[in-house]
Each structure stands twice: as C-alpha cells, then as structure tokens.
C-alpha positions as CSV (number, residue, x, y, z in Angstrom):
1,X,62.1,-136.6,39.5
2,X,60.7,-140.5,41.2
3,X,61.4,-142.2,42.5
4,X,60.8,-141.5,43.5
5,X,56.9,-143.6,44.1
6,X,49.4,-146.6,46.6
7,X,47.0,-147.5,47.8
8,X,45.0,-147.3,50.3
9,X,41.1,-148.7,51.0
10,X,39.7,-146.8,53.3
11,X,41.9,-144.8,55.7
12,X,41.9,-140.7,54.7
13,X,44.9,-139.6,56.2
14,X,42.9,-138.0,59.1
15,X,40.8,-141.2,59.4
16,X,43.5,-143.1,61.6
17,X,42.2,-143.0,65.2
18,X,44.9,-143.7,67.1
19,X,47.9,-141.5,68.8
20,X,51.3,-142.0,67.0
21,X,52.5,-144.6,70.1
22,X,50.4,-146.8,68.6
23,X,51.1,-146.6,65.2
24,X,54.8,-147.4,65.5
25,X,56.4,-150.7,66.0
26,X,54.8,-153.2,65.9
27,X,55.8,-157.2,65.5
28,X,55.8,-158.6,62.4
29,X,56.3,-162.7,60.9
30,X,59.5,-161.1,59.9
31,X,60.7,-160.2,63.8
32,X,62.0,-162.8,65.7
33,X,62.7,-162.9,69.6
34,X,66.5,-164.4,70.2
35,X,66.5,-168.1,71.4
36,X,69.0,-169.5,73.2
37,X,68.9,-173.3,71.2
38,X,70.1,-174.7,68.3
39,X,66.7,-175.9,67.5
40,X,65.6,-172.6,68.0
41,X,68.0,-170.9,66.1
42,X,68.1,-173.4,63.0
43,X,64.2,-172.8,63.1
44,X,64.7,-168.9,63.1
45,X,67.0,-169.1,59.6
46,X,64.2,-171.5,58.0
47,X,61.6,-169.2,59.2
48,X,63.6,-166.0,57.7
49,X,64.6,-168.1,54.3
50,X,60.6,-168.9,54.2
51,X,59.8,-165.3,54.4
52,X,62.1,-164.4,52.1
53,X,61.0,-166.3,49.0
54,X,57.3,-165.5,50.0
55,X,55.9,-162.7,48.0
56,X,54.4,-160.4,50.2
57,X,50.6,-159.6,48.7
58,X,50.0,-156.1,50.0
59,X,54.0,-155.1,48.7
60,X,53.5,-156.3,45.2
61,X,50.1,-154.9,45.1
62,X,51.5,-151.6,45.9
63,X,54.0,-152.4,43.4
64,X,51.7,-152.9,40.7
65,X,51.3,-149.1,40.5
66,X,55.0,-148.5,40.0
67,X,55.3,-151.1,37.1
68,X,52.1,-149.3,35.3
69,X,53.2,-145.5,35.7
70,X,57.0,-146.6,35.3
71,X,55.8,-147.9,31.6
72,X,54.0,-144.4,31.1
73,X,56.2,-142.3,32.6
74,X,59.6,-143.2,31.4
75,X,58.5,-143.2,28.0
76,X,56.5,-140.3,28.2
77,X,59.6,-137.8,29.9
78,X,62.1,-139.4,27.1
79,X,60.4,-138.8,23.6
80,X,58.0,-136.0,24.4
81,X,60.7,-132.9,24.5
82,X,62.3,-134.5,20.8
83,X,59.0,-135.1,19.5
84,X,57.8,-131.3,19.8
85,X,61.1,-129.7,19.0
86,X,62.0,-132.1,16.1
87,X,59.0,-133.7,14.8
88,X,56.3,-131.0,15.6
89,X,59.0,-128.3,14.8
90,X,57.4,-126.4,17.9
91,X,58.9,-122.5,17.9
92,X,61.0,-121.7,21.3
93,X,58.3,-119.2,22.4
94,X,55.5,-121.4,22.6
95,X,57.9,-123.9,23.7
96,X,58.6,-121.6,26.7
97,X,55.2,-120.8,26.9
98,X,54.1,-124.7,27.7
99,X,56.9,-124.8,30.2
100,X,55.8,-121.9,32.3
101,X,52.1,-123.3,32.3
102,X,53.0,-126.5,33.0
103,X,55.2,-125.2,35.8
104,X,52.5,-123.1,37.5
105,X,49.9,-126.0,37.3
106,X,52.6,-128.4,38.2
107,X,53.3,-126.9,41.1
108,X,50.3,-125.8,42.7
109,X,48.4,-129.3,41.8
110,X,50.2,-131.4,44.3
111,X,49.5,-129.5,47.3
112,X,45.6,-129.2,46.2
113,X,45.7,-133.0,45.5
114,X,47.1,-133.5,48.5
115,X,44.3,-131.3,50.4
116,X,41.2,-132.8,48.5
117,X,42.8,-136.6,48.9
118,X,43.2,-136.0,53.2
119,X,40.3,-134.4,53.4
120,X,37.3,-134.5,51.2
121,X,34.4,-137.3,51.5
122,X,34.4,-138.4,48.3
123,X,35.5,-142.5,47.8
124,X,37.5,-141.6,44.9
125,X,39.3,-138.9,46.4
126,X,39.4,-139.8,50.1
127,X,40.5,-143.9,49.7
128,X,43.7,-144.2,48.6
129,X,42.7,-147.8,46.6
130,X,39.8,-146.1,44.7
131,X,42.1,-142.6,43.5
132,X,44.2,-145.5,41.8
133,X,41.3,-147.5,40.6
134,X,38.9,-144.5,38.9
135,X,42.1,-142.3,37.9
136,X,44.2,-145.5,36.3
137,X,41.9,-145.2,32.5
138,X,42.1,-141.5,32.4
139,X,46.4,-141.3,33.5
140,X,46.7,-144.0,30.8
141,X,44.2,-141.5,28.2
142,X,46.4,-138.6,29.0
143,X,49.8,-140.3,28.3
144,X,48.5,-140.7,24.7
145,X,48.1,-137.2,24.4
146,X,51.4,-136.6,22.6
147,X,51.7,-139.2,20.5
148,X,49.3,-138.0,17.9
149,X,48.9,-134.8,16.4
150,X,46.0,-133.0,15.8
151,X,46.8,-131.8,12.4
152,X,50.0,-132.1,10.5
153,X,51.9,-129.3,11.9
154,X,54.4,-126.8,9.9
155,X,57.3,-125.2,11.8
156,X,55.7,-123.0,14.7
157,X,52.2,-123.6,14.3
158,X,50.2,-122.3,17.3
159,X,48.5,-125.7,17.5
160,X,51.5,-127.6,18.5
161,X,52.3,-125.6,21.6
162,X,48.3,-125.4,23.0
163,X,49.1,-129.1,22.3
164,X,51.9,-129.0,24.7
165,X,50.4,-127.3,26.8
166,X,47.4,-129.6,27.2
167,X,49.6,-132.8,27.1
168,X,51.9,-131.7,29.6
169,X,48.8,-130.5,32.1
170,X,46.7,-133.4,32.0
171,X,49.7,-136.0,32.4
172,X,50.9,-134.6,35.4
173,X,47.6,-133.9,36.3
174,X,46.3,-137.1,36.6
175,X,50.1,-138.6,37.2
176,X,49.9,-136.2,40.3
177,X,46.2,-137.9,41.5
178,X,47.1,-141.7,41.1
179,X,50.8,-141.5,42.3
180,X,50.3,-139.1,45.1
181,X,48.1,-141.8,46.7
182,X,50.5,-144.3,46.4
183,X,53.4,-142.1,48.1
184,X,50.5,-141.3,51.1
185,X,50.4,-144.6,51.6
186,X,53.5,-145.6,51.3
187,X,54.2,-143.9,54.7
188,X,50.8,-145.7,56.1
189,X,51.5,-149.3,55.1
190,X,53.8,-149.1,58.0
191,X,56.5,-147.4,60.2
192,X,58.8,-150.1,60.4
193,X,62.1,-149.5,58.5
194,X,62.3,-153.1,57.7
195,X,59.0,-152.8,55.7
196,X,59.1,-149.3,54.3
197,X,62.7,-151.2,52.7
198,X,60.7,-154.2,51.8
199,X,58.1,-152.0,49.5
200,X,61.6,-150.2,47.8
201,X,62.6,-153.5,47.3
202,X,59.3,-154.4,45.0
203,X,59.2,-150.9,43.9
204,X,62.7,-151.4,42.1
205,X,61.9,-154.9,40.7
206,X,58.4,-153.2,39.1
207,X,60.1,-149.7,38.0
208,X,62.5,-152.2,36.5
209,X,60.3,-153.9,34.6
210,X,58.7,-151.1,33.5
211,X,61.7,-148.6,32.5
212,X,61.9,-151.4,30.0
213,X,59.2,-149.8,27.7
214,X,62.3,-147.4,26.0
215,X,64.4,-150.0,25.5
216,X,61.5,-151.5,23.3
217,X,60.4,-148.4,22.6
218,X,63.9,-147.3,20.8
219,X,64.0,-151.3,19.2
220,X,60.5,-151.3,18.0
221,X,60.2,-147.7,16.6
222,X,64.2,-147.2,15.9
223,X,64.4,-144.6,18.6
224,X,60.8,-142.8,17.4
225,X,61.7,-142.9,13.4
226,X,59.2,-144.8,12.3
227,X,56.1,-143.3,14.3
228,X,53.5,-145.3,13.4
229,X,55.4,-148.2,15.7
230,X,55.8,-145.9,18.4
231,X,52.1,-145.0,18.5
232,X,50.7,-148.6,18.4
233,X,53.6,-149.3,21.3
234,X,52.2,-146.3,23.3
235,X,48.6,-147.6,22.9
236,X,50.1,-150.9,24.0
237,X,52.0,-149.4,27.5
238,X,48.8,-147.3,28.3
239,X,46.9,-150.7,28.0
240,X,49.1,-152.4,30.8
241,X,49.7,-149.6,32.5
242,X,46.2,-149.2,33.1
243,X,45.6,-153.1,33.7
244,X,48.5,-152.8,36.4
245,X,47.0,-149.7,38.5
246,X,43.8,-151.8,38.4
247,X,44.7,-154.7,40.1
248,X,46.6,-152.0,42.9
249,X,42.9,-150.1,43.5
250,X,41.6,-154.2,44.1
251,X,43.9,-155.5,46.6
252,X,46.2,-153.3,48.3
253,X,45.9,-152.5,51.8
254,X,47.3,-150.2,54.8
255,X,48.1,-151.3,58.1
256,X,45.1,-149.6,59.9
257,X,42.8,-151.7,57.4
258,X,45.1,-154.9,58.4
259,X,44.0,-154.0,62.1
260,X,40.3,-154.0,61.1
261,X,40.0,-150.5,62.4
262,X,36.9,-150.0,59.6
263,X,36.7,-146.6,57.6
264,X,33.3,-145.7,58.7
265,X,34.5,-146.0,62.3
266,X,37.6,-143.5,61.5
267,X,35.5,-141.3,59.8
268,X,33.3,-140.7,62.8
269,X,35.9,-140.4,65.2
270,X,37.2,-137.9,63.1
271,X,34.3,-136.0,61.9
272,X,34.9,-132.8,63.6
273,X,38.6,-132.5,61.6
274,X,37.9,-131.5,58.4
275,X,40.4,-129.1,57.5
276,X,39.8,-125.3,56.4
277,X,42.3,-123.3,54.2
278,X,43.6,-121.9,57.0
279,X,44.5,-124.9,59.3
280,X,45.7,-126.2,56.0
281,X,47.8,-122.8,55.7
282,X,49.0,-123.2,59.3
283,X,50.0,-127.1,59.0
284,X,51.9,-126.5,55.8
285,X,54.1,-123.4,58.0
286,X,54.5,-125.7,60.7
287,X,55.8,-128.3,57.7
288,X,57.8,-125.8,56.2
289,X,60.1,-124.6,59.3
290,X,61.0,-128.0,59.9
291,X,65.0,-127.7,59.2
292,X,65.3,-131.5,57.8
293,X,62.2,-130.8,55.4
294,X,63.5,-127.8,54.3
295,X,67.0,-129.2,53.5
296,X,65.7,-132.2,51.6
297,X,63.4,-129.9,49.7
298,X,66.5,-127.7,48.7
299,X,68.2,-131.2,47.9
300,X,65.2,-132.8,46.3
301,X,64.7,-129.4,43.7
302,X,68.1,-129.9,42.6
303,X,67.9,-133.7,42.2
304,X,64.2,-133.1,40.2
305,X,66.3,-130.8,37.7
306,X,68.6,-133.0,37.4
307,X,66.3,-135.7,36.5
308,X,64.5,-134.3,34.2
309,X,68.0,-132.8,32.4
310,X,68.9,-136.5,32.0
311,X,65.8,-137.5,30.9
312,X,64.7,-134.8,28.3
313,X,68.4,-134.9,26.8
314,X,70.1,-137.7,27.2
315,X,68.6,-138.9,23.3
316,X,69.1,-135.1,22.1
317,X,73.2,-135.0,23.3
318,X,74.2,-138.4,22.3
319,X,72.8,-137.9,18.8
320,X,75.1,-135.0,18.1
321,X,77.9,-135.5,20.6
322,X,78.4,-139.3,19.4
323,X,78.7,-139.9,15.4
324,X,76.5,-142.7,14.2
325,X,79.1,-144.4,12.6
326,X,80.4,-144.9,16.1
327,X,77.3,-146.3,17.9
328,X,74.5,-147.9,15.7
329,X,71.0,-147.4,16.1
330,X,70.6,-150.7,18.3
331,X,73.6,-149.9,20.7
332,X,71.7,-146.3,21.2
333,X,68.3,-147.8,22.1
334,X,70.1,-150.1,24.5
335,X,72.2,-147.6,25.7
336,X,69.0,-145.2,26.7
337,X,67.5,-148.5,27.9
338,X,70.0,-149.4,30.3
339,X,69.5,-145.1,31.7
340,X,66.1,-146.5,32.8
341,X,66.9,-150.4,33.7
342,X,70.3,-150.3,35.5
343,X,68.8,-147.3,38.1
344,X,66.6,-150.1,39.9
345,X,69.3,-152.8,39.5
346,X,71.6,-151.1,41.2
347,X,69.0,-150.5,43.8
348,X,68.1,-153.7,44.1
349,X,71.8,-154.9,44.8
350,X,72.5,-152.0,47.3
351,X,69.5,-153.0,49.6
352,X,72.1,-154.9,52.2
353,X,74.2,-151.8,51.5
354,X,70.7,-149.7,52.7
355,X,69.9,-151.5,55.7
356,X,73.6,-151.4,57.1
357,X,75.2,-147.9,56.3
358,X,71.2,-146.5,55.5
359,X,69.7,-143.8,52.8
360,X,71.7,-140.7,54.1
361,X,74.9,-142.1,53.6
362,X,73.9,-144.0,50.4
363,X,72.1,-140.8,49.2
364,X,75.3,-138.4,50.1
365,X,77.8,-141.0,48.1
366,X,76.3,-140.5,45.2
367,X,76.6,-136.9,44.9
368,X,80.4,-137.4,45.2
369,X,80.2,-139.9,42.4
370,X,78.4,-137.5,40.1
371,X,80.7,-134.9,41.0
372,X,83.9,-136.5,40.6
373,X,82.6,-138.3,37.3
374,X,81.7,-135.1,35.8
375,X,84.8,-133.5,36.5
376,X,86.7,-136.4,34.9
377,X,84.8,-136.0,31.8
378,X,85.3,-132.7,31.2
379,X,89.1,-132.8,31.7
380,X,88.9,-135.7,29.1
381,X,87.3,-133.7,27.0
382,X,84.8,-134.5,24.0
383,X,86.9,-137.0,21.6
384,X,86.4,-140.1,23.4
385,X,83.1,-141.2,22.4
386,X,82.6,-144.5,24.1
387,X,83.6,-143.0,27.6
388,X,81.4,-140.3,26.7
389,X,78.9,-142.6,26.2
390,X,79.4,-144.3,29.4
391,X,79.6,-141.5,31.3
392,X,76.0,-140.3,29.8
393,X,74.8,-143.5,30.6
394,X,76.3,-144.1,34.0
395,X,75.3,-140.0,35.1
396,X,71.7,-141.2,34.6
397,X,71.6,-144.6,36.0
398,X,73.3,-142.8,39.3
399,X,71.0,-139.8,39.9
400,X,67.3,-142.2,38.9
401,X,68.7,-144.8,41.2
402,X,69.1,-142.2,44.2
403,X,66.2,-140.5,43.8
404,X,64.4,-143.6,44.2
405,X,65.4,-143.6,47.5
406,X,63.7,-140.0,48.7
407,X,60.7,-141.9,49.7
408,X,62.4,-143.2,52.8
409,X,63.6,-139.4,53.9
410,X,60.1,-137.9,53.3
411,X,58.7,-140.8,55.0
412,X,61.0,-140.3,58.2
413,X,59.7,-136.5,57.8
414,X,56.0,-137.7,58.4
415,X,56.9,-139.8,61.3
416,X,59.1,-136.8,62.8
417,X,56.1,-134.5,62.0
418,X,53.8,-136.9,63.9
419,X,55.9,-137.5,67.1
420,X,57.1,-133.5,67.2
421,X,52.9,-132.4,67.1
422,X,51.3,-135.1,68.5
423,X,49.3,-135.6,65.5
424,X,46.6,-138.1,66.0
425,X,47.1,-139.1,62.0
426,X,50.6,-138.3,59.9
427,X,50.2,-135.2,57.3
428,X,51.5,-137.9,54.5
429,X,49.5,-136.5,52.0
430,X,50.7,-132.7,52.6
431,X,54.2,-133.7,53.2
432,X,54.9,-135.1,49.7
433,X,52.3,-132.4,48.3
434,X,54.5,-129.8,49.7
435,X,57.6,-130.9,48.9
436,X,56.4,-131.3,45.1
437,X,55.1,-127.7,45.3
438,X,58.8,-126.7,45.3
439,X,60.2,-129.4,43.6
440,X,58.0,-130.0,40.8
441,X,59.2,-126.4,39.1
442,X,62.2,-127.8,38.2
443,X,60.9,-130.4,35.9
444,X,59.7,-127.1,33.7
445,X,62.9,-125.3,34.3
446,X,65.6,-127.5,33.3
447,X,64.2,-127.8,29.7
448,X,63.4,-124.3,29.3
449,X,66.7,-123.6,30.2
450,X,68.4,-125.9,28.4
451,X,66.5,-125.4,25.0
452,X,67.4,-121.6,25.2
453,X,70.9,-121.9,25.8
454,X,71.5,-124.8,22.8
455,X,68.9,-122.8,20.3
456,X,71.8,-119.4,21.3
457,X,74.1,-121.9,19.2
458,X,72.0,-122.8,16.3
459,X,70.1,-125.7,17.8
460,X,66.7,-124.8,16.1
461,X,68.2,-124.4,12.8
462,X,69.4,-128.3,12.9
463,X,65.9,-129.8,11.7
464,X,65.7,-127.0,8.9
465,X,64.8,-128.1,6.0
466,X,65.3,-125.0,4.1
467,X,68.4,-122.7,5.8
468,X,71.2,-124.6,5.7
469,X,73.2,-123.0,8.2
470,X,77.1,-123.0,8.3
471,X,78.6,-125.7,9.6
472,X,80.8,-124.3,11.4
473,X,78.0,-123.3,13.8
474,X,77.4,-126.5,15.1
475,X,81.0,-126.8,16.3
476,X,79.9,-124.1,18.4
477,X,76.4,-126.2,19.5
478,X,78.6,-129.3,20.5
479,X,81.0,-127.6,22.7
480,X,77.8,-126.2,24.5
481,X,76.2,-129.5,24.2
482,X,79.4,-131.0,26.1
483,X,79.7,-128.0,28.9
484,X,76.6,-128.5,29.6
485,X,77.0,-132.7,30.1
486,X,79.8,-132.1,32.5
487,X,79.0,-128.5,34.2
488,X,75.5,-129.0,35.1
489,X,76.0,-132.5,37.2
490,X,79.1,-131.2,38.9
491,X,77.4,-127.9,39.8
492,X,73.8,-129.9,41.2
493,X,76.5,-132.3,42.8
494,X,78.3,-129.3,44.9
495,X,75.1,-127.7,45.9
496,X,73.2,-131.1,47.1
497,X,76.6,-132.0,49.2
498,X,76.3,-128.9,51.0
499,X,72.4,-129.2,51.7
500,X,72.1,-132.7,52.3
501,X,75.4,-132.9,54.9
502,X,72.9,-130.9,57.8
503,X,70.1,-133.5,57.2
504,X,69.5,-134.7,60.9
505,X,67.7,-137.9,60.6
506,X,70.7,-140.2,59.5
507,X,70.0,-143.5,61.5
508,X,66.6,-143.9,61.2
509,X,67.8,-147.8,59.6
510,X,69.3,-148.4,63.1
511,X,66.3,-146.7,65.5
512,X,63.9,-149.5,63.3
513,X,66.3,-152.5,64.2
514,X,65.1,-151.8,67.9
C-alpha cells in the first residue's frame, strides 16, 4: 500500500539484551531541560534552530532506502497492469491467474521474511544493513522484469501471463526482503515519538523525490508510447535505485549499535532464543488478539486496496473518462505525477499538524475527506472533466499521503507488544510481517476485481485491432468506469471510519512529549 516504509548493522530483533525500561526514553541533543534565564532560554532556541538545519546522518541514511524503492516502486505499480493488458494483450484468465499467485506468495512471504530476518544466523538475513546491501542489485534486477518481453507476444499468449507471474513474484519478493528490514528498524532506531517523526519527515522528502520517476516517466516515454524511452528510463531508475539502497546497507545504524552494545555480545546473550515454528505460531496468536492490531489490520487491508486501485487505474480511467482534446499528453503526465509527488508534500507540511493533534486523528480526517469527496463527485456526475480530473488526482494524493503514516501505528503496536509481554526484544519484524500477511492480498484483489468488472462492459475489446465493437458499448464501460471512481472510495471510506474510531492508542504524540 507504503507508506508506507532500514537498516540495521547488527542487532537481529532478538539480539537486543536489554528489558523494554531500558529501551524507551532516553535524552537526546534534541531534548532540553527548562531554564529559568534569558540566557538560557535564547541559547535553548539557537540550540533547537541548530538542530534543525542539521541533517541527521543515521535519518537520511535510512532515507536513502525510500528514495531508491520509491523510484522502483512507483513506477513499477503504475505501468505494469496497462503494459500487460494493453501492450502484451494478456487474456483475463491468465491475468487472473497471476493475481491469485502473486496473492498467495504475496501473502505468505512477509511473515516467512519476517521469521528468517529475526531469527536466522546468516549476515545477510539476520543484519538489518546487510539484507539492504546484498538484496539492493537483485530488487533493482527484478523491477526490470516487465519491461521487456520475452518474445513479441499476440493477444493471449501463454507466455505473457507465466511472465506476469514471474514479474510480479520476484518484485515483491525481493521488495518484501529489503523493505521489511527497513520497517524492522524503523521501530529500533528509536522509541521516542520525536524521532520516529523525524525519520517520516526524511522518509517524505526521499519518497518525494523519488515518486518523481512517473512524472519523467510519462514526459520522457509520452505516458509509455514510445517504449524504447521507457525501458532505457527503467534501466536508469534501477541504476539509482540500487546506488541509493547501497549507501543505506553502509551507514545506517540502530540505537542499540549507537550504545555500543556489539552484535556478537547480543547474540550470545541470546543464544538459547532461537525461535521454533511453534513459538513462532504462538507469538503471532498472541499478536493477533491484540484488539488495536487487529483493527488497524482491518483498516490497513482496506487502505492497501485502495492503494493499489489508485495506482493500477488511475492512467487506465482518465484515458477514457477524460477526452484528449481536453487534457493533452503533458497535463496527463503531470497530472499522474503530481498522484505520487503531492502525497509526501502534504506530509511534509502536516508534520506540526502530526506532532500536535497526532496520527489517529490525522489518519481518521482523511477518511472523511475521501468520503465526502467521493460523494460529491458522483452527484456531479461525469461531464465535468477538469473536476473529475481533480478529484482523480486529489483521491490519490489523500489515501498515499495517509498511508504513509501507518508506520507510526504499527510502530506503537511493537512497543505496546513489548511493555504488555515483557519481551526482552520488540517482535518488529513479525509485527509488520503479520500485518502484511493480511494486507498484502489486497494488492492482488483490487485489480482482479476491477479488470473483471470493466472487461463485463467490453473493456478487453478496446485494444482490438480486429472486432470493432459498437460503440455504444463503451458508453456502457464509462458509466462503470465512473461508479466505480466514486463508489469504491466512499465505500473503503465508511468501512475504515468504523474500524479505525476503536483504535486505542490515540496520544502516543503526547505520552513521548514526557
């Protein structure tokens, strides 16, 4: 859905030696005791102006990961659904087909990353900064994937969907392995609220940057017509993306390694807690009944569908619900841009909003908004192109900007998880693995969905070069096309209201200020 969004030298999850008291709050340059003086205070607001134009090393190292799999992915969860169904001609069945493997693989391979990355001996699986470093080349190899084919396909070749099937597999795979690292960690760089909203703060400025690849994606290749552009830009973003994740696995950091407790010391002290299946079994139940988790999982699945319903379509609805003759070619690509750019501005600007009214509230706002919007639109109705273009655009920006947030919930989860067991180290790894095992379907469900209900009104037929279907049919396709652009936000929107509003942990931004 990431949001969201690390690294980490040499801490496993289990290899933190210490109880949870001693893993909270801790001082920072950034706290300062109250003084009494003028001198005092004039010197606390030049300290805090200081610290604020510093750039924070272990922040923008995390960071770096973001800006290289914000390149990939963005670009990647735009084109790839056009390219097979209009370029590759791919037939629904083996469309569907992809879908449901990728949906069983993506689901299951979080949690088992998750497991092998908490608690296997291996460097590259059990160091947060090496899972980055040795899995950067081949997430970057595995984004080219779809870009070229491996023959030139005719409508419903076999090939195309085993192509699909491999493409979509070993992206997530290996999208799964860096990035679920960098979420562990995310929770281990530190417990402080101040700093978890410090390393949103960088993530947004380096998912900004890198959303930027389909604005100059659509500029470069004219929105994926001429494909030989696309291709040498998708060699290019796999270049930098991979350059990016590099310099993460090199110089990022967690706050047990900033404490100089070293690895091999943790690992001995925690020798005798490798985890079997079963304790793995029992510490996901005792995840699972946890009433918060399981109400921002519910949330989270709908806000993942969502997502990737915004992403996969956007391009496909705005070609036939807004004539070209309306919006040019250039005004498209920066309109698709600006669904990927504008997310982490607005995120960026709302970080006072964050640390005053704090992510629940923010989080819960924004389902109004997408309700209320999409019930606007569809009173409006179809004919006013512009607002419907706005409305396309602003839907997206809303629901990528929010679910950049979810970090800060799941990380609150961990910490509640630690303090409720008396964990001697936070499940990070099997929190977000868990919550992607039922989230992660939805990314495979919303297009198969989708794709069956638009090819029930001719859809299929539009790229056929022979039939030339009446046209009357595709009056039918754009009312669908429309219901769906106004029914399916307002109907995610009601549903997240009602399971987001029991979420307990709603002042987690005031408990840190203590």
């Amino acid at each position: 859905m990431g949001s969201v969004h690390s690294r980490y030298e040499g801490a496993k999850l289990k290899q933190r030696g210490r109880s949870s008291g001693t893993t909270q709050h801790r001082c920072t340059p950034q706290v300062f005791c109250p003084t009494n003086t003028d001198a005092e205070e004039e010197a606390h607001a030049v300290g805090k102006m200081k610290l604020a134009l510093e750039i924070h090393p272990n922040a923008l190292a995390y960071s770096m990961t973001t800006l290289g799999a914000g390149m990939m992915n963005s670009v990647f969860n735009f084109y790839y659904v056009k390219l097979f169904l209009n370029r590759y001609r791919i037939s629904e069945v083996a469309f569907h087909q992809a879908q449901v493997v990728f949906m069983i693989w993506n689901a299951i391979n979080d949690p088992l990353f998750g497991y092998i990355q908490d608690n296997s001996k291996l460097p590259c699986c059990s160091r947060r900064q090496f899972s980055i470093l040795y899995g950067a080349p081949l997430y970057a190899l595995a984004f080219l994937l779809p870009w070229f084919p491996w023959r030139h396909y005719e409508e419903g070749d076999w090939l195309s969907g085993l192509h699909l099937i491999i493409a979509l597999c070993a992206f997530d795979g290996l999208l799964t392995f860096v990035l679920l690292a960098q979420c562990a960690l995310f929770a281990e760089i530190s417990t402080r609220h101040e700093s978890r909203l410090q390393l949103i703060k960088y993530n947004q400025v380096a998912t900004l940057i890198g959303s930027t690849s389909v604005l100059f994606c659509g500029l470069i290749s004219d929105n994926m017509e001429n494909f030989a552009y696309f291709q040498a830009f998708a060699v290019l973003i796999a270049a930098l993306a991979t350059a990016c994740m590099y310099y993460t696995g090199k110089y990022s950091t967690s706050q047990y390694e900033q404490r100089g407790i070293p690895a091999e010391n943790a690992d001995r002290g925690n020798g005798d807690r490798a985890l079997s299946w079963s304790s793995v079994i029992s510490l996901t139940k005792q995840i699972m009944t946890e009433k918060n988790f399981v109400f921002f999982v519910t949330m989270n699945f709908f806000q993942v569908f969502h997502l990737a319903f915004c992403n996969n379509f956007m391009m496909i609805f705005a070609d036939n619900l807004i004539p070209k003759d309306v919006l040019s070619s250039s005004l498209r690509s920066i309109m698709y841009g600006a669904g990927f750019i504008c997310p982490q501005c607005l995120v960026l600007l709302s970080h006072a909003s964050l640390k005053k009214f704090g992510y629940y509230r923010i989080i819960l706002f924004s389902f109004y908004f997408e309700g209320v919007a999409a019930a606007v639109m569809f009173v409006l109705g179809p004919g006013h192109y512009h607002l419907l273009a706005f409305y396309l655009t602003t839907n997206m920006v809303i629901v990528q900007a929010s679910f950049s947030l979810f970090n800060l919930p799941l990380a609150d989860i961990v910490d509640a998880d630690l303090i409720k067991h008396k964990r001697r180290s936070p499940l990070s790894s099997m929190v977000f693995g868990t919550n992607a095992l039922f989230t992660k379907p939805a990314q495979s469900l919303a297009p198969m969905l989708v794709v069956t209900i638009l090819n029930q009104f001719g859809y299929e037929n539009l790229n056929n070069e022979v039939a030339q279907p009446d046209p009357s049919l595709f009056l039918g396709l754009h009312d669908a096309m429309f219901y769906l652009v106004c029914l399916v936000p307002l109907c995610i929107a009601v549903v997240q209201i009602l399971t987001w509003t029991p979420f307990s942990i709603q002042n987690s931004h005031m408990t840190a200020a203590h």
